[in-house]
One Martini backbone bead per residue (centre of mass of N, CA, C, O) as a GRO file, in nm:
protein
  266
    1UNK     BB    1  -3.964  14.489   9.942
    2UNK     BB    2  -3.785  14.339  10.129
    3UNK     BB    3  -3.812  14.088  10.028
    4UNK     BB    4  -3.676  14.113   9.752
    5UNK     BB    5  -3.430  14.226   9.816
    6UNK     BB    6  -3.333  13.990   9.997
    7UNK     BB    7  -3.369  13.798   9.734
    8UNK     BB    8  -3.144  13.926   9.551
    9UNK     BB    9  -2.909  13.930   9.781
   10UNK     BB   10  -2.883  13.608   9.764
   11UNK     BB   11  -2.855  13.551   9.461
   12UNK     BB   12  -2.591  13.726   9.419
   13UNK     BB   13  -2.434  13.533   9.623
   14UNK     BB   14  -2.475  13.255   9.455
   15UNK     BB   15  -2.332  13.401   9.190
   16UNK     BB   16  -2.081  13.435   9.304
   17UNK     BB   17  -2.042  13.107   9.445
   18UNK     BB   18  -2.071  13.046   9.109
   19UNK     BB   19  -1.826  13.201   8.950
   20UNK     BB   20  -1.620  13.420   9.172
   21UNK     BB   21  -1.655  13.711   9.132
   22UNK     BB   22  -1.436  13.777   8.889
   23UNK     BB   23  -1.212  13.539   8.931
   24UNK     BB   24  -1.039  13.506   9.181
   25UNK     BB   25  -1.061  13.195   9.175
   26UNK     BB   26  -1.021  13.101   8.859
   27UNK     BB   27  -0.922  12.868   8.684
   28UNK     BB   28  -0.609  12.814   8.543
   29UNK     BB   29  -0.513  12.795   8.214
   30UNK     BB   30  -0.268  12.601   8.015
   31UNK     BB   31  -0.112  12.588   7.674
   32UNK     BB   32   0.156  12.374   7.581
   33UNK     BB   33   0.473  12.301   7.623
   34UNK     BB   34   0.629  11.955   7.674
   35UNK     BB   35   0.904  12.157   7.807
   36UNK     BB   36   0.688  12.307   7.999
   37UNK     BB   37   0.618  12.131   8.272
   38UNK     BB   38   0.788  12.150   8.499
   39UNK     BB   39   0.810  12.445   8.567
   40UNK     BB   40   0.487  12.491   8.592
   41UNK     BB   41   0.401  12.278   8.792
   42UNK     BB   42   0.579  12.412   9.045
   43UNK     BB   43   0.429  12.699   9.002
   44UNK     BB   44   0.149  12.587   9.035
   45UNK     BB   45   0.172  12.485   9.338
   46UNK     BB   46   0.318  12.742   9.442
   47UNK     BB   47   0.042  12.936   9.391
   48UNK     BB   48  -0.152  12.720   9.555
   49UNK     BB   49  -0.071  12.758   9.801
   50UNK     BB   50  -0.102  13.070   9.813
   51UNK     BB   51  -0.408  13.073   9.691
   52UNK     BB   52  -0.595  12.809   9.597
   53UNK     BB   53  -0.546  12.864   9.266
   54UNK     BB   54  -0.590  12.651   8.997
   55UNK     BB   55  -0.363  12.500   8.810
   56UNK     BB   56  -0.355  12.442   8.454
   57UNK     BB   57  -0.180  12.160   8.206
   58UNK     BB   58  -0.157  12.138   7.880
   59UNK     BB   59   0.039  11.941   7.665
   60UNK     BB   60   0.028  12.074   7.318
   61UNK     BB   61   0.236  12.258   7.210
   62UNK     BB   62   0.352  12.535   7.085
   63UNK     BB   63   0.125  12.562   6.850
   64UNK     BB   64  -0.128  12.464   7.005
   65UNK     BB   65  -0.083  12.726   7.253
   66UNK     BB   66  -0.105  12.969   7.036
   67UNK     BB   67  -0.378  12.887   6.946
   68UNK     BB   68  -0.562  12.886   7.195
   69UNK     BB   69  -0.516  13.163   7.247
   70UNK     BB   70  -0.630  13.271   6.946
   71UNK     BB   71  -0.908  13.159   7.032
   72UNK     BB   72  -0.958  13.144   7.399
   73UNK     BB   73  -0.917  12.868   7.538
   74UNK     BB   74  -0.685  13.020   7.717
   75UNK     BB   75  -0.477  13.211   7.914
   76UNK     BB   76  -0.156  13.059   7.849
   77UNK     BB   77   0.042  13.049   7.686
   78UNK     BB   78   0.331  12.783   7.574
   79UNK     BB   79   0.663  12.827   7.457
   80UNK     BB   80   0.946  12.681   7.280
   81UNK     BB   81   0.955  12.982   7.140
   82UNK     BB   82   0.922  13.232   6.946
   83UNK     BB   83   0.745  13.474   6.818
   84UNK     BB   84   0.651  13.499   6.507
   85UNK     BB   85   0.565  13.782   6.309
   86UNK     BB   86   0.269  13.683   6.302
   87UNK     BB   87   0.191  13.627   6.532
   88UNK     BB   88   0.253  13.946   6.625
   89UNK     BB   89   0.040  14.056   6.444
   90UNK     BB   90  -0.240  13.884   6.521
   91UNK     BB   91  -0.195  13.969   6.879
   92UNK     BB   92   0.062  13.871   6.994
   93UNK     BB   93   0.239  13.785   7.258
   94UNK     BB   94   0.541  13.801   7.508
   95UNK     BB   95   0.723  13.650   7.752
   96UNK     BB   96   0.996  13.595   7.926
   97UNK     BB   97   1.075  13.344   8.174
   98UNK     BB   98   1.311  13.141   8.033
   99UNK     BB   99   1.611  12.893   8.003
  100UNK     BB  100   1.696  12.678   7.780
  101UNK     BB  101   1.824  12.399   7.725
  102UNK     BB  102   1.902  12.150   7.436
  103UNK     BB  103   1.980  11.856   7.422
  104UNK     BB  104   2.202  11.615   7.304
  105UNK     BB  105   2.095  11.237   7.259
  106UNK     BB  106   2.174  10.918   7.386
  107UNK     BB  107   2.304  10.631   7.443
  108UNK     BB  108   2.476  10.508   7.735
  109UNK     BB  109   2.664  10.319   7.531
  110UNK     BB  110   2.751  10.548   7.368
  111UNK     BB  111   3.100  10.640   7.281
  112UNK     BB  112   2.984  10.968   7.186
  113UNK     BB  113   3.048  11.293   7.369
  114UNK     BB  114   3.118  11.501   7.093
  115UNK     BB  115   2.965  11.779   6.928
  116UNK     BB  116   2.947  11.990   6.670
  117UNK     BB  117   2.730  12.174   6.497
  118UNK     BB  118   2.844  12.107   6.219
  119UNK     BB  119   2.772  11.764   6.269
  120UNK     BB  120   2.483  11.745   6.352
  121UNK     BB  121   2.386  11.873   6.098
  122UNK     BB  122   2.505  11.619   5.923
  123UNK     BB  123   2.341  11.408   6.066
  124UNK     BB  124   2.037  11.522   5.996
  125UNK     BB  125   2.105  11.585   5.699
  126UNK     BB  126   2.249  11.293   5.594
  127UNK     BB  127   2.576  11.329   5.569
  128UNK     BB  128   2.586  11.147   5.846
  129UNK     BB  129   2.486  10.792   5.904
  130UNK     BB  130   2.755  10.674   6.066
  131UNK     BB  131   2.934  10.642   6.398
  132UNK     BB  132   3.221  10.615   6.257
  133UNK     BB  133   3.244  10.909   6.163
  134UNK     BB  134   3.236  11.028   6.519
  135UNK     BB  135   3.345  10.784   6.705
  136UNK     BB  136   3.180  10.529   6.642
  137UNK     BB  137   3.015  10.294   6.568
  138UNK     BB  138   2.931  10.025   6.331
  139UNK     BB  139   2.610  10.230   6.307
  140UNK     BB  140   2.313  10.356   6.226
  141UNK     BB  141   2.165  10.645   6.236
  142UNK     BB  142   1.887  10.731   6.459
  143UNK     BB  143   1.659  10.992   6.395
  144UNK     BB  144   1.519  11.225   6.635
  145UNK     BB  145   1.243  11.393   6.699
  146UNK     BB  146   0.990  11.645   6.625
  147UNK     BB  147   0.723  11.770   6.560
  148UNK     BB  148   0.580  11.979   6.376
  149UNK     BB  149   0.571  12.274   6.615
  150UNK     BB  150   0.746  12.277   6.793
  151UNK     BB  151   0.975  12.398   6.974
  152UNK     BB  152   1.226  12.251   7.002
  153UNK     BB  153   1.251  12.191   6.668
  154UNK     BB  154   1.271  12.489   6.617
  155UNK     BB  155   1.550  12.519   6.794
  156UNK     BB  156   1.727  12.334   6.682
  157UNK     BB  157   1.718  12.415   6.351
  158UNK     BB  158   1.778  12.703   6.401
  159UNK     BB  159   2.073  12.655   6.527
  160UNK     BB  160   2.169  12.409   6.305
  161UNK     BB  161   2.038  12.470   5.990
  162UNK     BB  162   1.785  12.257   5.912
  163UNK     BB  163   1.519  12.363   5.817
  164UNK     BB  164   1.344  12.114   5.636
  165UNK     BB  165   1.617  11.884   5.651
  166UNK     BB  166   1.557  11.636   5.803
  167UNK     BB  167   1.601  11.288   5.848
  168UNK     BB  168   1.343  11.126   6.024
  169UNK     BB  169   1.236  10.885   6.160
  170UNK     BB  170   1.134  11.003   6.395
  171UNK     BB  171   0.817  11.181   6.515
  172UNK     BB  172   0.786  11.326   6.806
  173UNK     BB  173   0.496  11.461   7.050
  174UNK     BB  174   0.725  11.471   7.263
  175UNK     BB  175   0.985  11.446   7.531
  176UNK     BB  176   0.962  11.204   7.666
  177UNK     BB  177   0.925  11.013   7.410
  178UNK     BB  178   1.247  11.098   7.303
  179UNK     BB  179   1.368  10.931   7.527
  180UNK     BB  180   1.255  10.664   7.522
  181UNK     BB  181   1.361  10.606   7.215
  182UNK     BB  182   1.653  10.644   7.316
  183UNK     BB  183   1.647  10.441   7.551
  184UNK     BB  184   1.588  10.188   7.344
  185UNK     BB  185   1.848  10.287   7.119
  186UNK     BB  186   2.160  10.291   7.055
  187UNK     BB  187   2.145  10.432   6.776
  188UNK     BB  188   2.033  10.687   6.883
  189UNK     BB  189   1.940  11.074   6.828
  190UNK     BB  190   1.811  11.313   7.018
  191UNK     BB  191   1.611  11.603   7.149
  192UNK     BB  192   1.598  11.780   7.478
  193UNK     BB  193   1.529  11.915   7.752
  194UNK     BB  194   1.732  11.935   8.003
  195UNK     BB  195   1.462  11.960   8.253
  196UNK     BB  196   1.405  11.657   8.126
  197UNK     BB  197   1.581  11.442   8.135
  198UNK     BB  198   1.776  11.164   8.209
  199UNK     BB  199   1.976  10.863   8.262
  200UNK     BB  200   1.886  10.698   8.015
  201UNK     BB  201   2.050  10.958   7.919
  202UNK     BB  202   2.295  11.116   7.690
  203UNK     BB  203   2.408  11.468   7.706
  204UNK     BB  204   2.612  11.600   7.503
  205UNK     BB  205   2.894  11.782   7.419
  206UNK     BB  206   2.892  12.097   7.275
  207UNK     BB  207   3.180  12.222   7.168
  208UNK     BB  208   3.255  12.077   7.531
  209UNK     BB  209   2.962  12.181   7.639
  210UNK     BB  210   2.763  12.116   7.885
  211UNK     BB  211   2.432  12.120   7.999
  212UNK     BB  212   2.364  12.430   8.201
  213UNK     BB  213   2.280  12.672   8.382
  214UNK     BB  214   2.580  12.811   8.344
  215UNK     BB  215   2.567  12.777   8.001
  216UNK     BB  216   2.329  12.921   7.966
  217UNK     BB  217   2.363  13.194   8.135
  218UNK     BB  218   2.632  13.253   7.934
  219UNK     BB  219   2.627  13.120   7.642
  220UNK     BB  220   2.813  12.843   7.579
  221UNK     BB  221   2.538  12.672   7.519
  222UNK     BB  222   2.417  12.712   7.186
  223UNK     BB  223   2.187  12.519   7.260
  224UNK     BB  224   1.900  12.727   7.284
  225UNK     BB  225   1.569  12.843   7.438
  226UNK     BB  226   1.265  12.985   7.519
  227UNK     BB  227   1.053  13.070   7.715
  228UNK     BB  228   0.693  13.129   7.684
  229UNK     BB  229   0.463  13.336   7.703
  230UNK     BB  230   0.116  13.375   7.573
  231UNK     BB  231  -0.064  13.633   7.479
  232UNK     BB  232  -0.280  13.911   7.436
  233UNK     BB  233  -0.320  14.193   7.321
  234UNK     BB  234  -0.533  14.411   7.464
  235UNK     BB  235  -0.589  14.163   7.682
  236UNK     BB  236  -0.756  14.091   7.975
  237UNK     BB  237  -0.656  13.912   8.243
  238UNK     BB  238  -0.783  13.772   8.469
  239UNK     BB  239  -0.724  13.763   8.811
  240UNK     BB  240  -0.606  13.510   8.850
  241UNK     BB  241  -0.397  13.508   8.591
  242UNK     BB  242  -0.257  13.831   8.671
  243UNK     BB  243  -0.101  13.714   8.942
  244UNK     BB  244   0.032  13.447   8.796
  245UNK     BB  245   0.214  13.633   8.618
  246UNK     BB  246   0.348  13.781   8.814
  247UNK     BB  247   0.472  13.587   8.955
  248UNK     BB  248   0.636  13.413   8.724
  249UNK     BB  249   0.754  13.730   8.679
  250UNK     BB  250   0.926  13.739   8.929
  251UNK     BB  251   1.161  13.694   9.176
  252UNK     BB  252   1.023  13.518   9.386
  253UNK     BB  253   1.028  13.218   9.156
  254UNK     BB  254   1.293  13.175   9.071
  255UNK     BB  255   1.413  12.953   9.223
  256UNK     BB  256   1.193  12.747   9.098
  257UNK     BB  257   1.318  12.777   8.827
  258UNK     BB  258   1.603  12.662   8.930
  259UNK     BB  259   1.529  12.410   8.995
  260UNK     BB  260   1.412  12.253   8.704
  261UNK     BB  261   1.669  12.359   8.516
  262UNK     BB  262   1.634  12.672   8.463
  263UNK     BB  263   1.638  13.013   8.344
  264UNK     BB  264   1.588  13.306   8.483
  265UNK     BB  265   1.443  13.615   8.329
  266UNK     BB  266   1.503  13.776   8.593
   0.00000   0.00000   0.00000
């Protein structure tokens, strides 16, 4: 009898030592938007720091990521948009993480540096094609954009009033995608996150006002939108899971979220 007890007291922790025995340990999948890219990757390396447990960040957008967590794919959907009225009744939740500018982006050798809102949207769907139009060169304007589902163009055509109207010569998959197209293309114009863009491009001032910490938090920067969570409402997250989501919506993320340019909604 003693044999047997001590045989399966061995078992059961090595079934514990492959398990994580409840997750303790147990790497956190997160899937979604590739405008929150760096604040993730921040928040995850100084989480695994300070507990040992890894998050991994899968980049597939905002859509693809709110599918994700309603799949049961990963634990933490990422989404640079809220959600849509069906998608909480399908049973899911959102949390607000951050508040992110969107830049609109030009080419830094392009001689216009402020555009207010229905200009935009005039160059965007169509009717204003030419960048002599709004005191640029006499040159044909390249629109580029993201894909259908991005969370980024959700938010620039919902503040912009174009949702459905855009006429992009490209849709690009990615945020990177985005900045390279127009850092390569002088006559290009496209939107992207703030606290994503580079020197490669220029981000034009909107109706006066620079994209910035303090015009997001103010909310003088008008073209901005959230960060958010989406989780499954009444499923409980791993315990691992949620160490993470509590650290990353404390108060003690804010700063690491505010070095990489977004505003903590902490």
């Amino acid at each position: 009898m003693k044999k047997i007890v001590s045989f399966l007291t061995a078992a059961i922790l090595l079934v514990c030592a492959l398990t994580g025995c409840g997750g303790s340990k147990k790497a956190i999948a997160t899937d979604g938007s590739t405008s929150m890219n760096k604040v993730i990757s921040a928040l995850g390396e100084a989480f695994q720091s300070d507990t040992g447990i890894t998050v991994t960040y899968n980049a597939t957008g905002s859509g693809a990521g709110i599918q994700a967590v309603q799949e049961g794919r990963c634990d933490i959907g990422l989404s640079s948009r809220s959600l849509k009225e069906d998608e909480k009744a399908s049973g899911l939740e959102e949390t607000i993480l951050a508040y992110d500018g969107i830049a609109i982006i030009v080419n830094p050798i392009n001689p216009v540096a402020n555009l207010d809102v229905e200009t935009i949207a005039k160059i965007y769907t169509g009717e204003i094609t030419n960048w002599k139009e709004v005191g640029g060169s006499d040159a044909e304007i390249v629109l580029i954009g993201r894909e259908a589902g991005s969370g980024t163009r959700d938010g620039f055509e919902s503040i912009t009033g174009t949702k459905d109207k855009c006429k992009y010569r490209q849709e690009l998959t990615a945020t990177g995608d985005v900045i390279t197209g127009v850092a390569s293309n002088p006559n290009a114009i496209g939107y992207a996150s703030f606290a994503s863009i580079k020197d490669t491009v220029k981000a034009l001032t909107v109706d006066g006002v620079a994209p910035s910490e303090e015009t997001v938090k103010d909310g003088t920067y008008v073209v901005q939108r959230p960060f958010v969570l989406v989780t499954k409402k009444g499923t409980a997250l791993s315990e691992s899971a949620q160490k993470f989501f509590d650290y990353i919506t404390s108060e003690a993320a804010s700063e690491i979220i505010s070095n990489t340019g977004v505003v903590p909604a902490n």
